[in-house]
C-alpha positions in Angstrom: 70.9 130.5 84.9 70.0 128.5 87.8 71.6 126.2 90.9 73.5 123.6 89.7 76.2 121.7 91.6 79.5 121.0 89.6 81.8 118.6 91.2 85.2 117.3 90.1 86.1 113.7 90.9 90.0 112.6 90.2 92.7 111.5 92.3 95.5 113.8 93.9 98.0 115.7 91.6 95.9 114.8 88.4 94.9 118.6 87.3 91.9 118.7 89.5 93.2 122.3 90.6 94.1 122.9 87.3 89.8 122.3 86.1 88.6 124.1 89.1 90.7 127.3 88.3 89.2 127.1 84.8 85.8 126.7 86.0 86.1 129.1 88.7 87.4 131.8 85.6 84.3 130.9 84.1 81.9 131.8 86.2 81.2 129.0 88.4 82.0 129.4 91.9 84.4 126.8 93.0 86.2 128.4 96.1 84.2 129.5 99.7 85.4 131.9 100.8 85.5 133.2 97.4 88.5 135.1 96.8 90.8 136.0 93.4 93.7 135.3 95.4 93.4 131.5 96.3 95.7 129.6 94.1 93.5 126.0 94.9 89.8 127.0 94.4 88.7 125.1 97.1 85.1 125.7 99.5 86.6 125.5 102.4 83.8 124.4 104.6 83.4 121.2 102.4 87.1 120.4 102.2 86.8 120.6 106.7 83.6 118.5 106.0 85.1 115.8 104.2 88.4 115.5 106.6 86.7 115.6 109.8 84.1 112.5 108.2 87.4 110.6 107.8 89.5 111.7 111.0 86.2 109.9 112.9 87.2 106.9 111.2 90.9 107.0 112.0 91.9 107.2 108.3 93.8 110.4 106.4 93.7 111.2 102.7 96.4 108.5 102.4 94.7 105.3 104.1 90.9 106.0 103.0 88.7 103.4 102.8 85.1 102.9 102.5 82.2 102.1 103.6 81.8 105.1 106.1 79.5 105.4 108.5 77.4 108.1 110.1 75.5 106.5 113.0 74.0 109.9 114.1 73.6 111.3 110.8 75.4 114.2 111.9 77.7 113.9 109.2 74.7 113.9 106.6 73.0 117.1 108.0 76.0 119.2 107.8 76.7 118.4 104.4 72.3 119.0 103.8 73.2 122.5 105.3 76.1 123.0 103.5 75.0 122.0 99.8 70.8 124.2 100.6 72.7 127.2 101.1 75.2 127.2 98.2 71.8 126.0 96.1 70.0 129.0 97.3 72.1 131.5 95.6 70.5 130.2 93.0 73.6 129.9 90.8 76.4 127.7 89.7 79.0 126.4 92.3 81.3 123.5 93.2 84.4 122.1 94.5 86.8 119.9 94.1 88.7 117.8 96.7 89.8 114.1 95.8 88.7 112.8 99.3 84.7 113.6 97.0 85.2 109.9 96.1 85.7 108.3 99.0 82.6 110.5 101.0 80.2 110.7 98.2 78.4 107.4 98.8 78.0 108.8 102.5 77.5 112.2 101.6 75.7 113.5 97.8 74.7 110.5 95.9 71.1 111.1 97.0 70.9 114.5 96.5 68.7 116.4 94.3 69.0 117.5 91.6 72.1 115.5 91.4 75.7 116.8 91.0 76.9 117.4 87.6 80.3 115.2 87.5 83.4 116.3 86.1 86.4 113.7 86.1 90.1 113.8 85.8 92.4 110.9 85.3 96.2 110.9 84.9 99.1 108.4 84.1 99.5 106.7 87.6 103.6 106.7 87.6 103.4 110.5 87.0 100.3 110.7 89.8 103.1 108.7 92.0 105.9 110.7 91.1 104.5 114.2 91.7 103.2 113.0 94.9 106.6 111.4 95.7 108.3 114.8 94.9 106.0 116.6 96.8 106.5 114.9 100.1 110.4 114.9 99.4 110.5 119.0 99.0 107.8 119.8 102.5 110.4 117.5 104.1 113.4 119.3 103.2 112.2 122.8 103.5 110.5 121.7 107.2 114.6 121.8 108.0 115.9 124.6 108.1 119.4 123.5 107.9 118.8 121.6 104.8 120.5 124.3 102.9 123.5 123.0 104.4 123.4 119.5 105.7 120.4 116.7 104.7 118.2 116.3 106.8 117.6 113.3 108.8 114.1 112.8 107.9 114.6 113.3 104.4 117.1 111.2 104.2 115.4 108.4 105.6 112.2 109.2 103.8 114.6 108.9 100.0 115.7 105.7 101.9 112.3 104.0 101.8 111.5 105.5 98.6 110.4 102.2 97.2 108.0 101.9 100.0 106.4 104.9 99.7 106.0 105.0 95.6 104.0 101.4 96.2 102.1 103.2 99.3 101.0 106.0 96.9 100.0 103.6 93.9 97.8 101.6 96.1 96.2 104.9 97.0 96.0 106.4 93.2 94.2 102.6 92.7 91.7 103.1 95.2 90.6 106.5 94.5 90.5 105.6 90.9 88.4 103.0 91.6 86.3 104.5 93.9 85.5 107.7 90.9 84.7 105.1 88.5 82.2 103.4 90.7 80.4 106.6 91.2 81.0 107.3 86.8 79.7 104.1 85.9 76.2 105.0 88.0 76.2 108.1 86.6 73.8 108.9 83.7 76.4 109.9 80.5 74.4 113.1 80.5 75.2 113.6 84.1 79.2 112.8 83.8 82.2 114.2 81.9 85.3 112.0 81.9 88.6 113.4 80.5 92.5 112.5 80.7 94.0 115.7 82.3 96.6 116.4 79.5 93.2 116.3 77.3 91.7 119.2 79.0 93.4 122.0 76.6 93.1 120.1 73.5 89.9 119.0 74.0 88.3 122.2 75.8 86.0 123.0 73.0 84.4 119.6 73.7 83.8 120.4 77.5 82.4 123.7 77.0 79.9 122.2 74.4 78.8 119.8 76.9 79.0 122.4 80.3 77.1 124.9 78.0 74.6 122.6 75.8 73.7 119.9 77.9 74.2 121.2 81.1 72.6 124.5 79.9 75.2 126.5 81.9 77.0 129.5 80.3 80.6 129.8 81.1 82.8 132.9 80.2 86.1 133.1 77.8 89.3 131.9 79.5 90.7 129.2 77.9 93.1 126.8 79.6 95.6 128.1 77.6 95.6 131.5 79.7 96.0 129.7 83.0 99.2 128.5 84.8 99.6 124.9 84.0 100.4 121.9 86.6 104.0 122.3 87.6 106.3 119.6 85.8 107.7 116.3 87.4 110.7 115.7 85.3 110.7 111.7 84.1 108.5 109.6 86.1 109.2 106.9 88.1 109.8 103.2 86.1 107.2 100.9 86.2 109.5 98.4 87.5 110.4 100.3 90.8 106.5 99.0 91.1 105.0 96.1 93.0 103.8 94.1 89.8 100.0 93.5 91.4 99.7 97.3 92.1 100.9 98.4 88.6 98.6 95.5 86.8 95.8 96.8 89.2 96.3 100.8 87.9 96.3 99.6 84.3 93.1 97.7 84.3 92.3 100.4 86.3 93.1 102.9 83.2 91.4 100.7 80.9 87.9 101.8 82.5 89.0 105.4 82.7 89.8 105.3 78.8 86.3 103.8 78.0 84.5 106.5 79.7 86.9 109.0 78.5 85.8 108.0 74.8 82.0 109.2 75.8 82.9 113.0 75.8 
C-alpha cells in the first residue's frame, strides 16, 4: 500500500459526505483530525485552507468565482506543506470539500503524483432544494422563539424564496462546471464520475476501479450499512426557475452523464 491522494469533487448537498464516510470506513483517511465521531469526514486543516484562499478574495462558498490568485505564493506553500505531510504517512488519505473545485486550479493540479478524482453529481432542483431547506431550518432554530411566533428573518428569507432558489442554481452551475473542467483534463484512469443515487447500486463498480486500477485495498462496509443523505421531500418545480439557469444545469448534466457512462 502506498501514499495516494483521493479527492472528491461535487457540488454541496450531492452525497459528497455520504462517499467520504464510505471511504473513510474503508480505510482511507478522509478526516484530520481523525476521529470515529465526526459525522462530515472532513481534514480540517484543508477545509481552513480552502476558505481562508477565498475570504482573501472577498467571495464565500456561495459567490465563488475563479481565476484566484496567489501573488505571494503563500497560499501554494501551505497547501505544499499540507499535502508532503499527509503523503509521508505513506498511506491513503483525502478529503472532500466542494470549494476543491473552485481552488484546485490554484492549489493541486500540478501536483505529483496527481490526485486520484472521485466525482458526485446530483439532480440540480433536489441540490437547490436541500440547500433551500437547509438555510430555512438554521434560520428558524437561530430564534429561539420560533417555537411560538415566526421569526422575522425567516419569514422574510420564505418571502424571497424565488430569489434565493435562482441564487443557489447559479451556484450548483458553477461548481458543476468548474468539476467538469478539472474531469475532462483528467486521464479516465485518473477519474471516477458517478450520479450520487448510483453510488449503492453501482458500488461494486467503484471498488473494482479504487481496488484494480488504483491498486488501493479498501475494507468491507458497503453503503448499504451507512446512514443515507437525509430526504428533501418533493423538489422544487422547474418552473419556480429562471429559464437560462435551468437550460444552463441541464446542458450542464448532459456532460456529467457522458463521463458518468466511463465507470
Amino acid at each position: 500500500m502506498s501514499a495516494q491522494a483521493v479527492v472528491i469533487l461535487g457540488m454541496h448537498r450531492s452525497y459528497t459526505t455520504l462517499l467520504a464516510e464510505w471511504l473513510h470506513r474503508n480505510g482511507i483517511n478522509m478526516d484530520r483530525p481523525a476521529t470515529d465521531s465526526s459525522p462530515l469526514r472532513e481534514d480540517v486543516e484543508i477545509l481552513q485552507l480552502h476558505e481562508e484562499v477565498l475570504t482573501a478574495h472577498g467571495m464565500n462558498w456561495l459567490n465563488a468565482r475563479k481565476p484566484l490568485a496567489d501573488p505571494d505564493g503563500a497560499f501554494a506553500q501551505r497547501a505544499s506543506r499540507l499535502w508532503e505531510a499527509r503523503m509521508s504517512v505513506g498511506l491513503p488519505w483525502g478529503w472532500k470539500d466542494p470549494r476543491t473545485c473552485i481552488v484546485y486550479d490554484l492549489l493541486y493540479a500540478r501536483r505529483t503524483p496527481p490526485p486520484r478524482l472521485i466525482a458526485v453529481y446530483r439532480n440540480p432542483l433536489e441540490v437547490v432544494t436541500s440547500l433551500y431547506q437547509r438555510e430555512l431550518q438554521r434560520r428558524t432554530r437561530r430564534h429561539r422563539l420560533g417555537r411560538y411566533f415566526p421569526p422575522v428573518m425567516s419569514w422574510h428569507f420564505h418571502r424571497m424564496r424565488q430569489r434565493y432558489l435562482n441564487l443557489y442554481l447559479n451556484c450548483s452551475n458553477y461548481y458543476n462546471l468548474c468539476c467538469l473542467q478539472i474531469l475532462e483534463q483528467t486521464p479516465p484512469e485518473g477519474r471516477i464520475v458517478m450520479h450520487g443515487a448510483d453510488l449503492l447500486p453501482n458500488e461494486k463498480k467503484l471498488r473494482e476501479k479504487i481496488e484494480t486500477v488504483w491498486r488501493i485495498p479498501l475494507g468491507g462496509v458497503g453503503f448499504a450499512g451507512l446512514r443515507a443523505p437525509s430526504t428533501i421531500g418533493q423538489p422544487i418545480a422547474s418552473s419556480q426557475l429562471r429559464a437560462d439557469l435551468w437550460t444552463e444545469s441541464q446542458r450542464l448534466m448532459r456532460r456529467w452523464r457522458r463521463l458518468a457512462l466511463e465507470v
